[in-house]
N, C-alpha and C positions, 0 to 999 in steps of 0.2 A: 504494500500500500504506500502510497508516494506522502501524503502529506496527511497529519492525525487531525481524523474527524471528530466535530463532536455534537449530538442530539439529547434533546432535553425530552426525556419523557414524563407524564403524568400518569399516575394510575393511583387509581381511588377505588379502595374497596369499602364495604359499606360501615367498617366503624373507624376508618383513619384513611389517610392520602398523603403519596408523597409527592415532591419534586425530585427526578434524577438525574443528572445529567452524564451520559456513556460516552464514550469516545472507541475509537478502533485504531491500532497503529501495528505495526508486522505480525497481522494475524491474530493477536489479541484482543481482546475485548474489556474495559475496565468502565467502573462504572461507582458514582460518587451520591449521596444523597444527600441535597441541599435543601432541601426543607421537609420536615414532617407536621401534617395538623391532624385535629381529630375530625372526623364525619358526622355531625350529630344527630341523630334523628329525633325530628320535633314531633312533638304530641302537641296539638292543638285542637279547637273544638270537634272534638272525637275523632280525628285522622290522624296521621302519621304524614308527614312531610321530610321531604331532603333540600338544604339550604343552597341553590342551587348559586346565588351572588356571593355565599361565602366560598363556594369551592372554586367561583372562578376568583377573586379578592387571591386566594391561596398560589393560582397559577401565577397571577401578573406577579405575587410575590417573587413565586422563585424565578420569574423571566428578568425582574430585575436584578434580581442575585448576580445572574449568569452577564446582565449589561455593567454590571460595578466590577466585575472581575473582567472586566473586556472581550468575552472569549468570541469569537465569533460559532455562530449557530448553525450546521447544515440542513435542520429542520426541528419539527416540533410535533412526537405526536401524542394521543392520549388516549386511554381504555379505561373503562369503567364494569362494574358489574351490568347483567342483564335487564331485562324487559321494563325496567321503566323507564319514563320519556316527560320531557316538558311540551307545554301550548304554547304557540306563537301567534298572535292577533297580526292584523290586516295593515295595522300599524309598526310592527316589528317590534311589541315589548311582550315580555315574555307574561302569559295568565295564568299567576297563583305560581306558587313554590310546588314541583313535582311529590305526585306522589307516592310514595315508600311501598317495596311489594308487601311488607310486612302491617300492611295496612287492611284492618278487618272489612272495608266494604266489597269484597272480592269473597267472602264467606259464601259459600251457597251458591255461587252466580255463575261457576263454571259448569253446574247440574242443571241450571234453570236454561243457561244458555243452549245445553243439548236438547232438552225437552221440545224450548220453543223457536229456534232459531235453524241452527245445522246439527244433527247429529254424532256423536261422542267418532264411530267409527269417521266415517266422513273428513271430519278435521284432521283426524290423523291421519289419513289417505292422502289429504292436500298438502301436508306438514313435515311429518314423522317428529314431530315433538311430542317430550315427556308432558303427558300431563299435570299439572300444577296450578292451581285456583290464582295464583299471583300471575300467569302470564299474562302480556301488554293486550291480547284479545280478551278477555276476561274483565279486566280494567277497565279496556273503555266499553264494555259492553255493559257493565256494571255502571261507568259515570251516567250512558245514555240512559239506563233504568232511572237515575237519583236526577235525573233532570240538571246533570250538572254544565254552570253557564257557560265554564272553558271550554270543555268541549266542544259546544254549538259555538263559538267564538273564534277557533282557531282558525286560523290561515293555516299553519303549518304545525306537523308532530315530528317530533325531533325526538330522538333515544339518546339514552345522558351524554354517551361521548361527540356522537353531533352536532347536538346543543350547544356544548363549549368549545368545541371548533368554530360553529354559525357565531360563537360568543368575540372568537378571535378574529376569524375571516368575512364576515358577514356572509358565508357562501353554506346553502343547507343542503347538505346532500343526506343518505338513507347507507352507512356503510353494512354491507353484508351477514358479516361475523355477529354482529350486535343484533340485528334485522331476524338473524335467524332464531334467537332466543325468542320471539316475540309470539309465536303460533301464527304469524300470518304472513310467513313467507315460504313459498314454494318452492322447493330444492330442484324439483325437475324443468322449469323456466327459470329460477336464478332471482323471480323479483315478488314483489309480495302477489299475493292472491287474492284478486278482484274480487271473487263470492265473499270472503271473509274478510275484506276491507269494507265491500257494502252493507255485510249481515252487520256492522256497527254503524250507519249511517256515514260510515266517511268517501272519500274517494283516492281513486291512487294520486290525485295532485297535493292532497293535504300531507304528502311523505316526499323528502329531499328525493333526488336523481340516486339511482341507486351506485355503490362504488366497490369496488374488490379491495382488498387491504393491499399497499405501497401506492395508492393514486394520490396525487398532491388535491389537496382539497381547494385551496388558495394561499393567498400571503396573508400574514397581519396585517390588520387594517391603521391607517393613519393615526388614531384612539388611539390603541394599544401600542403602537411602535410609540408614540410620544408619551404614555405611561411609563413604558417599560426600558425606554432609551435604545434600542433594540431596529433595526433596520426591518425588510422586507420578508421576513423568515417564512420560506414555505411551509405549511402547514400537512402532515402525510395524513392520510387514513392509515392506521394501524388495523390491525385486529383488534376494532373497540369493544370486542366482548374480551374481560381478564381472560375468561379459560382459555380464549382462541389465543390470545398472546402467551398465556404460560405453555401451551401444548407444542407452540412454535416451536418453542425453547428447551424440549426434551432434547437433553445432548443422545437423543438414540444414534448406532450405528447404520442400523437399516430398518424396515420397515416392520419386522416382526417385533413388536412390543405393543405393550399395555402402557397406560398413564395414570396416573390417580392425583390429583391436582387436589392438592390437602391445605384446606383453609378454615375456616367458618362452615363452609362445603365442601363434601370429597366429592370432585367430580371423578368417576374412574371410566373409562373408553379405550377408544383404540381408534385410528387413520385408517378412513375407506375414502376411495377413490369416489364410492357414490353414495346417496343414502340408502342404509339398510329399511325399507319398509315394507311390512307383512304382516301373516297373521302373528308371526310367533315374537315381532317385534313390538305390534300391538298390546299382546295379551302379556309382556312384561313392560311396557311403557317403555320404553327406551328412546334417547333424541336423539334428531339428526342435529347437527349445528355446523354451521358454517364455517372450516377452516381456511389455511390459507393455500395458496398455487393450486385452488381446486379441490381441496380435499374436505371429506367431511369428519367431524368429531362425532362418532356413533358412541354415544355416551349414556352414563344413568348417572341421576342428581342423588346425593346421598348425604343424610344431617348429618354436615362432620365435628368441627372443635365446638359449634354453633353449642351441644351440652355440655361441653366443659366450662365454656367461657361464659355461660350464662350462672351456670353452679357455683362458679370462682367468682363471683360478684355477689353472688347469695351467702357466701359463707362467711364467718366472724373476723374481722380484720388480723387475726395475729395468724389465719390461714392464708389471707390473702397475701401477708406480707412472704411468706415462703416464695421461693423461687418455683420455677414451673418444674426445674431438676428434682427439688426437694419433694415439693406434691407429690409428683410423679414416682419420684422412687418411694415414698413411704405408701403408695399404690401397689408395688410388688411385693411387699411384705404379707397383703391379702390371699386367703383362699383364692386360687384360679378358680373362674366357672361357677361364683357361689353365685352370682344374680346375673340374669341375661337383659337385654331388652332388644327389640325393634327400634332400631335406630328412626326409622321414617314411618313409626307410627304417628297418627296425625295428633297423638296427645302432645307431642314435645315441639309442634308447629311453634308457637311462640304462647308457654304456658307464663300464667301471673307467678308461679314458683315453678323453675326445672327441678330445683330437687323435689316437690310434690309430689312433680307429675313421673318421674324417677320410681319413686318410692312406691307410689298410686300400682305402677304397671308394673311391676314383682310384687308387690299383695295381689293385684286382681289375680297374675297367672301363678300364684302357689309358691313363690319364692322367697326365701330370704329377705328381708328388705332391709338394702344398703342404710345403714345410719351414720358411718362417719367420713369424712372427706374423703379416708382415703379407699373404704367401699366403694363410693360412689363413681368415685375416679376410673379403680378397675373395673368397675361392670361398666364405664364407659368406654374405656378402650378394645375388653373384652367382645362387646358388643359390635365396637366399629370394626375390628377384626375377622369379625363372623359374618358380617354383614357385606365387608369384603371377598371376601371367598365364594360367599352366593350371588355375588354380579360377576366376578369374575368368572365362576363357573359358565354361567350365561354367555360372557361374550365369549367363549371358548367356543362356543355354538356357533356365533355370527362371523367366527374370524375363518379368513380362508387362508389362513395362515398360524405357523405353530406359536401357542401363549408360551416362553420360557421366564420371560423376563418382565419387570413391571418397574415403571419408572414416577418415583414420587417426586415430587416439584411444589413450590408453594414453603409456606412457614411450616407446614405439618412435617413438612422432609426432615426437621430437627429434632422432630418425638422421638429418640432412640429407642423406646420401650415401645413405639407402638409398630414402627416400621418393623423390629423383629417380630411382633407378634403378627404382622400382618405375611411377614414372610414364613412363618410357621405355618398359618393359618392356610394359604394359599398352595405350600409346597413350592416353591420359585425365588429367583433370586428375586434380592429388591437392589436398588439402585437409587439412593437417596439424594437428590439437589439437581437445580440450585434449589437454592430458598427463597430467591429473590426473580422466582422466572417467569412471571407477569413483566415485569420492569424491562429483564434481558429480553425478552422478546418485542417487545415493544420498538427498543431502541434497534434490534439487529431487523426488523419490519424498515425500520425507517433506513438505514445499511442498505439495505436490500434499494429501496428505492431511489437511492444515490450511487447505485452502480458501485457499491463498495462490497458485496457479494453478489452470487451468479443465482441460487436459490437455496431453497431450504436445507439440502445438504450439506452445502457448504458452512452456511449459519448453524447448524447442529454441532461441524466438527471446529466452527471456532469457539461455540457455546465448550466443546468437552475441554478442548484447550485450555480455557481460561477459570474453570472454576474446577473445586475438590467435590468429587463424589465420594460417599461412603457407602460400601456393599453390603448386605446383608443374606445369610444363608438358610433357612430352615433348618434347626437344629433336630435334635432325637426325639421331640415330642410330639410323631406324629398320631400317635395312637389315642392322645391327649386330645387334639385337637379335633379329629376327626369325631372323636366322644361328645367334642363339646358342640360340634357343629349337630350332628342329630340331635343335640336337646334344645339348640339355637331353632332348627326346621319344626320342631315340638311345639316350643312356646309361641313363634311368630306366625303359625300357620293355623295356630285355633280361634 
């Protein structure tokens, strides 16, 4: 590489955001983090909201950073969690603060939708998306029930990392990866689907021009370069859905592997060329989602740290102050296998107590009930363990290639105790980091689109170059765990 590049990426997951700025120089990749804020989600008259002027406040911050330190910019790009989206009036101001998928008016309304509107099968037919009561067709099919006035007021819907792009460049396009989260975009044409654009009253003009990830969106506008001291910076579409950027970012060798993108959500899948949908795709909910050079993430959504990190907020401060090492290992001091649960039953959706609703679901099914932290910890690992193993077994089904190896990515790549057990559980190596592969993808997307790599491959093997993976092997306990998994299929399947 002749001369070291450098791009500032954004990425914002739903309880913090950073600013980072990567560079590339003889095949390396490094990469620096210049600011960090928290993401708050507002409770206000009965909804949930995400502060959409604080998150951009956040960006122009770190834009300025990067103009006080002179560095010049090769682009700018930014990825966000899924399926929600801001209103844009006629006027170009944006209507009402977005709202949060974790927001109850979506209760009910993806049952009511199939009743009266398109049918459960159908949707998936047009989709191959997981079903999920939060996704963006649900939402707004639910605003248009509550008579809600943005809605009827938009000019234009923007999905969050859009949004703040149309924030930077004044230019609104629809990028793909994000689009796909949504339920209404069609894999087999590439753009959203008409029937399920109009089953909400909207039309395909109320949605940006659609875009593949590495398309330059535009420049910064005049605003923002005189905010931020900062000249004409192009602006990329990245892979604005996280998982589509952390998936970029598996340092795989080749194309046989699994992922499990371990955060708040385990998302766990595998790269297909096309989307898997069928009956047997169907009748396990599994997504197609939008990757990038074409590929799809044939994935299932699975509640990851989302109980841990909800029970670590509930527990007595001289727990909270332990380290996440400390927790954690006074968790393996615990009976293995005393208390199971279902990770993605819909009790632990977003309960007023996790540990309740924890405790609730080992009494209702006959078990043990976790009483101390560091119960609760193991039947929560034990659990996402188990829970692993029965999606993986799954896509073992879908894949037309051999499962040997499973690549975990995300902050959950640092659970030493849970990666081994996930590697027990499963029987397969694991392959733990980055930790940071929303970000590294993000930036090596925008790489890519600066002609500073050829394609994904290449971006994989400068990804393995630059960062430490640690391995993991299934140890002697498989007789253990395959015990434990028959009484896992026991309790979650009555």
């Amino acid at each position: 590489m002749k001369n070291k590049k450098y791009f500032f990426a954004v990425d914002l997951g739903a309880t913090s955001g950073r600013t980072i700025l990567g560079s590339l120089e003889d095949g390396r990749l490094e990469q620096e983090e210049l600011t960090r804020f928290p993401n708050n989600l507002i409770e206000t008259g009965g909804h949930f909201y995400w502060d959409i002027y604080a998150l951009y406040f956040e960006m122009i911050k770190g834009l300025q950073e990067v103009a006080r330190r002179k560095i010049q910019l090769t682009s700018i790009g930014i990825d966000t969690w899924g399926v929600d989206f801001v209103f844009v009036a006629e006027d170009n101001a944006i209507l009402r603060n977005p709202r949060a998928y974790r927001d109850p008016h979506t209760f009910g309304r993806m049952e009511q939708y199939f009743e009266q509107v398109v049918d459960r099968k159908t949707v998936y037919d047009l989709t191959g998306i997981q079903f999920m009561n939060f996704n963006s067709l649900f939402q707004l099919y639910a605003m248009r029930q509550d008579e809600n006035v943005a809605i009827s007021l938009a000019k234009k819907i923007l999905f969050l990392p859009d949004a703040l792009s149309w924030m930077l460049t004044g230019e609104a396009v629809c990028e793909y990866t994000i689009a796909s989260t949504s339920q209404m975009l069609n894999p087999r044409t590439g753009d959203l689907d008409e029937r399920l654009i109009q089953s909400v009253g909207l039309t395909r003009e109320h949605f940006g021009r659609m875009v593949r990830p590495g398309t330059q969106i535009g420049v910064l506008t005049e605003e923002v370069q005189k905010m931020t001291g900062l000249g004409p910076v192009p602006v990329i579409a990245v892979a604005g859905h996280d998982t589509a950027s952390a998936v970029a970012a598996v340092p795989a060798k080749d194309e046989q592997f699994a992922y499990l993108s371990s955060g708040t959500w385990s998302l766990m899948g595998i790269e297909t060329k096309e989307a898997v949908i069928n009956d047997r795709s169907y009748e396990l909910n599994f997504t197609n989602e939008g990757g990038v050079e074409g590929t799809t993430r044939f994935l299932k959504n699975i509640c990851g740290m989302w109980l841990y990190e909800r029970c670590r907020k509930e527990w007595p401060e001289e727990v909270r102050k332990l380290s996440h090492p400390e927790l954690q290992g006074s968790a393996m001091q615990v009976e293995p296998f005393r208390s199971i649960i279902n990770p993605d039953d819909k009790l632990f959706a977003n309960p007023p107590s996790m540990i309740t609703a924890i405790q609730q679901y080992c009494h209702e099914t006959g078990q043990q009930v976790p009483e101390t932290p560091a119960e609760i910890c193991r039947c929560i690992f034990d659990s996402l363990a188990l829970r692993y193993r029965q999606v993986f077994q799954w896509l073992k089904e879908f894949a037309s290639f051999d499962l040997h190896i499973l690549h975990i990515i995300g902050g959950g790549s640092l659970n030493k105790y849970l990666n081994q057990f996930t590697a027990d559980a499963l029987g397969v190596e694991v392959l733990a980091g980055p930790q940071e592969g929303t970000a590294i993808g993000n930036i090596m997307l925008q790489a890519k689109a600066a002609g500073e790599v050829s394609d994904i491959w290449e971006m994989r093997r400068i990804i393995a170059n630059s960062i430490e993976m640690e391995a993991y092997h299934p140890t002697k306990d498989k007789a253990a765990w395959d015990a434990a998994f028959e009484r896992y299929l026991a309790i979650t399947l009555t």
